[in-house]
One Martini backbone bead per residue (centre of mass of N, CA, C, O) as a GRO file, in nm:
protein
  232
    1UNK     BB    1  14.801   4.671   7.681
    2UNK     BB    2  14.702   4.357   7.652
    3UNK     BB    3  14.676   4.021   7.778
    4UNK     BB    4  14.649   3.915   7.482
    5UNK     BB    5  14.919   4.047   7.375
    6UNK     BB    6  15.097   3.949   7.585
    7UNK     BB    7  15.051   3.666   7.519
    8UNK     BB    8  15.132   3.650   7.213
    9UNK     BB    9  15.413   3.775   7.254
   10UNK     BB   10  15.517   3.559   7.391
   11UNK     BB   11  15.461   3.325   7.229
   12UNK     BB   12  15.640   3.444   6.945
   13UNK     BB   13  15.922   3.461   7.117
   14UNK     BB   14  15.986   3.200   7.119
   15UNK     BB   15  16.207   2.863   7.157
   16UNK     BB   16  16.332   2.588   7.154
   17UNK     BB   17  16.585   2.630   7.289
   18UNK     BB   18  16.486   2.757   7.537
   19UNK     BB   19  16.281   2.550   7.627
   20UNK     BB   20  16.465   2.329   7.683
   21UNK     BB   21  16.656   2.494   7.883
   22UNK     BB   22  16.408   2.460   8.104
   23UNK     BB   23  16.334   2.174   8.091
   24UNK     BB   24  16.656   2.125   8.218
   25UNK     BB   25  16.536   2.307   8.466
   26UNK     BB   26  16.267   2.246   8.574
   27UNK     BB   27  15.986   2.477   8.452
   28UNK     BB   28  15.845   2.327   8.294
   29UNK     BB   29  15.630   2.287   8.046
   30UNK     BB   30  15.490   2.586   8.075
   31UNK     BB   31  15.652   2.698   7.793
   32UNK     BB   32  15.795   2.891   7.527
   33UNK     BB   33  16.116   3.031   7.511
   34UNK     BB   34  16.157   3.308   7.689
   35UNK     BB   35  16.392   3.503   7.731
   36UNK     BB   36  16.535   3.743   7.976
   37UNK     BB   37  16.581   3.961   7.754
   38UNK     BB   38  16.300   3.994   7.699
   39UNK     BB   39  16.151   4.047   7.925
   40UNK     BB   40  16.284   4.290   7.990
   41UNK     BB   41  16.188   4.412   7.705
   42UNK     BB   42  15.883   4.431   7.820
   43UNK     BB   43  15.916   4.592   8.090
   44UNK     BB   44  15.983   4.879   7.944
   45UNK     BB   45  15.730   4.909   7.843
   46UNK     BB   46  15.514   4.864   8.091
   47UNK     BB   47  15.757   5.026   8.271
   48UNK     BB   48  15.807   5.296   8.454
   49UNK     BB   49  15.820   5.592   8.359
   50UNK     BB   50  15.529   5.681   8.263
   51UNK     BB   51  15.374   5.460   8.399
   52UNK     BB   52  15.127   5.272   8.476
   53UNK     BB   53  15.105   5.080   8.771
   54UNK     BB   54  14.785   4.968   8.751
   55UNK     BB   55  14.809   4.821   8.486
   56UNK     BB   56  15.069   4.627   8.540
   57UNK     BB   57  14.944   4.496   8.766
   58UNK     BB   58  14.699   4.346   8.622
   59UNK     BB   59  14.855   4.206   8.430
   60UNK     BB   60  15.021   4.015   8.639
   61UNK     BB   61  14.810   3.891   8.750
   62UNK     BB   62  14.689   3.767   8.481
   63UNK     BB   63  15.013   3.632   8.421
   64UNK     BB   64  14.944   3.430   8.695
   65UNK     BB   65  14.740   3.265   8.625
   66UNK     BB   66  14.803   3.111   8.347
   67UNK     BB   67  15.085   2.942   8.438
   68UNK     BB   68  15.319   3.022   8.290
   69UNK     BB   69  15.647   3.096   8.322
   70UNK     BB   70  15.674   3.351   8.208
   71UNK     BB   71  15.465   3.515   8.257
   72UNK     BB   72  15.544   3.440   8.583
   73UNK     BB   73  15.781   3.639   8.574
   74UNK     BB   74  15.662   3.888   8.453
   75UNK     BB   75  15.482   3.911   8.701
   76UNK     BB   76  15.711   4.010   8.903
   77UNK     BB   77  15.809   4.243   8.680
   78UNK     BB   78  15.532   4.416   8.741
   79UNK     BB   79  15.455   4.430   8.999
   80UNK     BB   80  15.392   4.584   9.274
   81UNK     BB   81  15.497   4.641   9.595
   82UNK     BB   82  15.255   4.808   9.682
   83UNK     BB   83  15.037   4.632   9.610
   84UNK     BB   84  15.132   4.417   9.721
   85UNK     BB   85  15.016   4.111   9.929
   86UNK     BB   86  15.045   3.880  10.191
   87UNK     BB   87  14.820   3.729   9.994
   88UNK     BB   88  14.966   3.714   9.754
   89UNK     BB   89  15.243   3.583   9.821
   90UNK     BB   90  15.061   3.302   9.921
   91UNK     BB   91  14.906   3.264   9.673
   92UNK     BB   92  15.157   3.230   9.460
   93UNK     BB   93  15.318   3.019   9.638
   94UNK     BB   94  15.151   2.788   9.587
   95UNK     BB   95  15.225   2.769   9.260
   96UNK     BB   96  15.501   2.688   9.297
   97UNK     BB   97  15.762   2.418   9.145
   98UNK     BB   98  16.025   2.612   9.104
   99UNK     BB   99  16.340   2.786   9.109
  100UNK     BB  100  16.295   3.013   8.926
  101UNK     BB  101  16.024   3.127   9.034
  102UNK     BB  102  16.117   3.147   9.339
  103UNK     BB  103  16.281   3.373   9.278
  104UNK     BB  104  16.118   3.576   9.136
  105UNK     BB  105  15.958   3.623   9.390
  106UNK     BB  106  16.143   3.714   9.571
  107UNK     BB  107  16.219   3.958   9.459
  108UNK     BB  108  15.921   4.103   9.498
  109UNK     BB  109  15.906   4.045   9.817
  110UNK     BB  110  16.167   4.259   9.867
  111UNK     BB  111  16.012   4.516   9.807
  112UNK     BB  112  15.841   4.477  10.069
  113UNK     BB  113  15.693   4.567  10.386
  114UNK     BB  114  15.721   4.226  10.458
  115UNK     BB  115  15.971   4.059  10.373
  116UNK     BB  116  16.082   3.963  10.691
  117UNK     BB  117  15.792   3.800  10.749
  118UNK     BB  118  15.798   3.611  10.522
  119UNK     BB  119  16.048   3.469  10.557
  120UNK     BB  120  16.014   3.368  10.838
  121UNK     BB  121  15.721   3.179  10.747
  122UNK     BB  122  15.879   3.008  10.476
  123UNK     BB  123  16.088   2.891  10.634
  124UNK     BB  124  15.918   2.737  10.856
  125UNK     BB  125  15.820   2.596  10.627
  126UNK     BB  126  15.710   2.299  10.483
  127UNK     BB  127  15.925   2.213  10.232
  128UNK     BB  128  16.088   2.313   9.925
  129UNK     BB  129  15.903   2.569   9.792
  130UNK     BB  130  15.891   2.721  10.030
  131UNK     BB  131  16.192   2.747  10.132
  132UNK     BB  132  16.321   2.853   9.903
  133UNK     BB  133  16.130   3.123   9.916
  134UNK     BB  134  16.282   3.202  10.142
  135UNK     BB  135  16.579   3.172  10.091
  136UNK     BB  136  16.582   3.371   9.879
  137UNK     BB  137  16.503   3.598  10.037
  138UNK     BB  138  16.727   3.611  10.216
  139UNK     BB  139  16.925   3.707   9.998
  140UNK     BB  140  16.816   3.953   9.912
  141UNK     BB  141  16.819   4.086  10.162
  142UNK     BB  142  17.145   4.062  10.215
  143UNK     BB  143  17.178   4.267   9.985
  144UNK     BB  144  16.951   4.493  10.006
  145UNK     BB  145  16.963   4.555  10.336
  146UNK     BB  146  17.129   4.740  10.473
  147UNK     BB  147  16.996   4.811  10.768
  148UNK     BB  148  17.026   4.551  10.872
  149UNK     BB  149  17.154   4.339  11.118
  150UNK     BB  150  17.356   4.098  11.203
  151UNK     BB  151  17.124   3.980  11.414
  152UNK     BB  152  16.907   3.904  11.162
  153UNK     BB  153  17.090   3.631  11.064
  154UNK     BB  154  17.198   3.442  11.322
  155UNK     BB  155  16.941   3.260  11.299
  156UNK     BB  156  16.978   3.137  11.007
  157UNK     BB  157  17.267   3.003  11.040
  158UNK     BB  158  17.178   2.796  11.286
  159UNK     BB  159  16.956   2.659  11.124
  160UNK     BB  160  17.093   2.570  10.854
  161UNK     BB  161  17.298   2.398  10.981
  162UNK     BB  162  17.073   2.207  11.138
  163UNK     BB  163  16.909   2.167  10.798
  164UNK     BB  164  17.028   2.134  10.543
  165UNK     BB  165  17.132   1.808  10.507
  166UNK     BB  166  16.775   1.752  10.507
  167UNK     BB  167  16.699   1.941  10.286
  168UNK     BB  168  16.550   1.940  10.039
  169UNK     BB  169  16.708   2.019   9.736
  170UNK     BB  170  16.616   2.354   9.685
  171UNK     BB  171  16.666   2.423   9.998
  172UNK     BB  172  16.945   2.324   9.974
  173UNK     BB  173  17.037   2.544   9.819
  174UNK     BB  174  16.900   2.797   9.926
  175UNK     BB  175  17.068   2.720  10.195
  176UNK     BB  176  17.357   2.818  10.013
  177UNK     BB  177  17.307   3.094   9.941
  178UNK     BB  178  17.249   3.258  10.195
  179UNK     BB  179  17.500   3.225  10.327
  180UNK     BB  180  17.643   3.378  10.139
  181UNK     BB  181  17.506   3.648  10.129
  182UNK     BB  182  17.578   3.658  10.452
  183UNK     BB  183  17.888   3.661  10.392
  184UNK     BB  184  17.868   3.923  10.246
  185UNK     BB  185  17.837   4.158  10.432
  186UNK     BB  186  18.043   4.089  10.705
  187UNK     BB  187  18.307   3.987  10.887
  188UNK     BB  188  18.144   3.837  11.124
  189UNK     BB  189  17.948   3.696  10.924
  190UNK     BB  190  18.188   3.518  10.765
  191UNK     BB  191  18.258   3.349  10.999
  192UNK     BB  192  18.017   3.220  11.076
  193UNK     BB  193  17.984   3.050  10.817
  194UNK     BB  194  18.222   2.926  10.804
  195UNK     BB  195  18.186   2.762  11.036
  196UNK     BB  196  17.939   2.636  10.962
  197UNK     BB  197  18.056   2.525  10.675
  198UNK     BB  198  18.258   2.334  10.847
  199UNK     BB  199  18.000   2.156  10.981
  200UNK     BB  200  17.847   2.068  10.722
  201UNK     BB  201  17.967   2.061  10.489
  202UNK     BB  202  17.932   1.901  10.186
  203UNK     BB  203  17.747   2.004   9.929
  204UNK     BB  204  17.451   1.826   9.755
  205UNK     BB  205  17.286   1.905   9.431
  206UNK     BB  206  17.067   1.856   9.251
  207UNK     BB  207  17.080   1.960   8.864
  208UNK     BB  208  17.056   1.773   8.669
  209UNK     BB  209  17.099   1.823   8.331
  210UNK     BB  210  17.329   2.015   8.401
  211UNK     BB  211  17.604   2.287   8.439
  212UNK     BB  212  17.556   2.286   8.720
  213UNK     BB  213  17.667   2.394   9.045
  214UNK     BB  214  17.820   2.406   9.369
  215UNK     BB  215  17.898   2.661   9.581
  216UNK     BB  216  18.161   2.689   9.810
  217UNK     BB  217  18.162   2.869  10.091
  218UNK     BB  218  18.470   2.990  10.088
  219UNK     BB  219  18.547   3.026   9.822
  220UNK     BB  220  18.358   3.212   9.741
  221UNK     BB  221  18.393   3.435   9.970
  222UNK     BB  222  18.682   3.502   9.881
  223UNK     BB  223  18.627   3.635   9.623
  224UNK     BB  224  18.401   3.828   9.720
  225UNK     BB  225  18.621   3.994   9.919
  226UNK     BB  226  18.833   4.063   9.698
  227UNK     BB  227  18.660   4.237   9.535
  228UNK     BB  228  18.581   4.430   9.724
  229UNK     BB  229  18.890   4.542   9.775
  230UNK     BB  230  18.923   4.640   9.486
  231UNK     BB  231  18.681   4.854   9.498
  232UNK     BB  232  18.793   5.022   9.780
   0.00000   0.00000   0.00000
């Protein structure tokens, strides 16, 4: 499939619900309104078993320079982590301006062998759309890298305690986000964000015209543990 082909697909896919519904989570004018679960099976189509890697990641480029949202969500789930690079990922977080594209890009630089220092030079940067970008990073690591120990997520902790309540709306959403995350790997690191999170006091996110919540992080880990328990 060629990228005018891929991109007229998308195109064709859009609904005016779906786009009105980005557009009120704002993820900007540049959208066609075309599903997570359409995106999905365009992505079975172009990656997977048999399926050219170096072909889908040529697409993801492509798709995006593009500057559309679909687009550059589909180019998140088709790019090769293997082939992404420090460059791309700060190449591509430059052109971030919504909540929802920096996250599909955390998914993508979670699965490379620089997520970790990605990470920290993210966190580290002023601004709301680098740090939501660092912080939805650092909740992927949290939930899918085993390997990590708990002390490499206590300086984030103890940042995080420091700065949410002074930071832009959508990076203090991520770093509501990543404490949860991390609050659900071990009991020892449950006990640190609960206690930094009783010391942060309650997080107000503007969620704009929709009818998104703030997780409440006691409550939230509480049924996490549950779950946990339930399945143990």
């Amino acid at each position: 499939m060629t990228f005018d082909d891929l991109y007229a697909q998308l195109r064709a896919l859009g609904s005016e619900a779906t786009r009105t519904f980005y557009l009120r989570h704002g993820f900007g004018d540049n959208t066609f309104g075309v599903s997570f679960a359409q995106l999905g099976a365009l992505k079975k189509q172009l990656v997977g078993r048999g399926k050219d890697k170096a072909v889908a990641h040529q697409l993801a480029r492509q798709l995006w320079q593009s500057g559309n949202y679909e687009a550059r969500t589909l180019a998140t789930m088709l790019a090769d982590a293997q082939q992404f690079t420090p460059a791309d990922a700060d190449a591509w977080a430059a052109d971030v301006r919504n909540h929802g594209l920096a996250d599909a890009l955390a998914g993508l630089v979670a699965g490379t062998d620089f997520a970790w220092a990605t990470a920290a030079a993210w966190t580290a940067t002023a601004g709301e759309y680098p740090q939501r970008l660092g912080y939805a990073l650092l909740s992927r690591l949290a939930l899918q890298d085993n390997a990590a120990s708990d002390a490499a997520f206590l300086p984030y902790v103890a940042r995080i305690e420091q700065e949410l309540q002074r930071a832009p709306n959508r990076a203090k959403e991520g770093m509501n986000g990543a404490l949860i995350a991390i609050g659900g790997r071990s009991e020892a690191l449950r006990q640190r964000v609960e206690e930094a999170a009783d010391r942060i006091g309650p997080v107000v996110i503007d969620h704009g015209a929709t009818a998104c919540q703030t997780p409440a992080i006691r409550p939230y880990l509480a049924k996490m543990w549950a779950r946990k328990a339930v399945k143990a």
